[in-house]
C-alpha positions in Angstrom: -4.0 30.8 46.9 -4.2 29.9 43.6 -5.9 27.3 41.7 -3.6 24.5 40.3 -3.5 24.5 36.2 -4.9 21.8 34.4 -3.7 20.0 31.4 -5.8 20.5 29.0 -7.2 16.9 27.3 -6.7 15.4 24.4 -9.6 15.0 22.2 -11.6 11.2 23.1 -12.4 9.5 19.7 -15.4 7.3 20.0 -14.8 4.2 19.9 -14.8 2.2 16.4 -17.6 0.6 14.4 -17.5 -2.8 12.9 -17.5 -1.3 9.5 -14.5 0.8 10.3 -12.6 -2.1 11.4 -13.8 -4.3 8.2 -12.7 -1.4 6.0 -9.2 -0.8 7.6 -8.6 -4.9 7.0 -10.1 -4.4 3.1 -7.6 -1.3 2.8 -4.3 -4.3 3.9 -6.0 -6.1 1.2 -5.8 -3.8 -1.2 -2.2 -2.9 -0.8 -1.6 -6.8 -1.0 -3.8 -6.4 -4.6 -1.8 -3.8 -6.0 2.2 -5.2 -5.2 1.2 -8.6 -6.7 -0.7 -6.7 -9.8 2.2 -4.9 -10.2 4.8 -7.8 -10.3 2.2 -9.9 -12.8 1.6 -6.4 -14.8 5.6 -5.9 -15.0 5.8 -9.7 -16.1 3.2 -9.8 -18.7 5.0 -6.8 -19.7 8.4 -8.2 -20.2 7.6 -11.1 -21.7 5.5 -9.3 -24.1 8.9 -7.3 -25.5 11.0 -10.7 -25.2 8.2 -12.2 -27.5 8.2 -9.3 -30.0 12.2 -8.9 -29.7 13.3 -12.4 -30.0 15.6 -12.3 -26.8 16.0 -14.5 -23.7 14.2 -13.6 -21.3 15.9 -11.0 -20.3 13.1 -8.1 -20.5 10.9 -10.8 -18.9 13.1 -10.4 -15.7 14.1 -7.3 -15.6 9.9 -6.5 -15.9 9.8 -8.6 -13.0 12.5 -6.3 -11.1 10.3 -3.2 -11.7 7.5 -4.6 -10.9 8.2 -5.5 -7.6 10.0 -2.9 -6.7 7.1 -0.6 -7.9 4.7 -2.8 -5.9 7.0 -2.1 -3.2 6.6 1.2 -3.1 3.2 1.6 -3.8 2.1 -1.2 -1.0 3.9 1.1 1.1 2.5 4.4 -0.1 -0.9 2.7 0.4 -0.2 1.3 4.3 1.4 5.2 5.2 -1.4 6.5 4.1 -3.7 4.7 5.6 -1.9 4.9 8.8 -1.9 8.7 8.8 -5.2 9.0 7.5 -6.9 11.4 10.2 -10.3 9.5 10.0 -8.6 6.4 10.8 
């Protein structure tokens, strides 16, 4: 007779530290940090070339625009990362 197979296991992780969980809530943080840097950063920016231009404040908004959709995408970047980050 022969022996049943067995399903081979997955690796156990041990089980997380507090510092691990501390870090992985400073790393939400952080993506938080840089969307809202870069929507100030793309303001600043824009009103900087409406003050040196003369215009409405046209470049003011449209600095705004990049900046959050740059913030966007690098909150998000930041949040995939850290979710397939194999030490994680």
């Amino acid at each position: 007779m022969t022996e049943p197979q067995r399903k081979p296991r997955a690796p156990e992780h041990p089980p997380e530290g507090y510092f691990a969980v501390r870090l992985r809530g400073l790393m939400n943080v952080g993506a938080g940090n840089v969307f809202a840097s870069s929507v100030i950063a793309g303001l600043l920016l824009g009103y900087g070339v409406d003050y040196w231009l003369g215009t409405a404040p046209l470049a003011m908004l449209a600095g705004g625009l990049l900046g959050f959709i740059g913030g966007m995408h690098n909150a998000h970047r930041l949040m995939q990362a850290q979710q397939h980050d194999p030490n994680g």
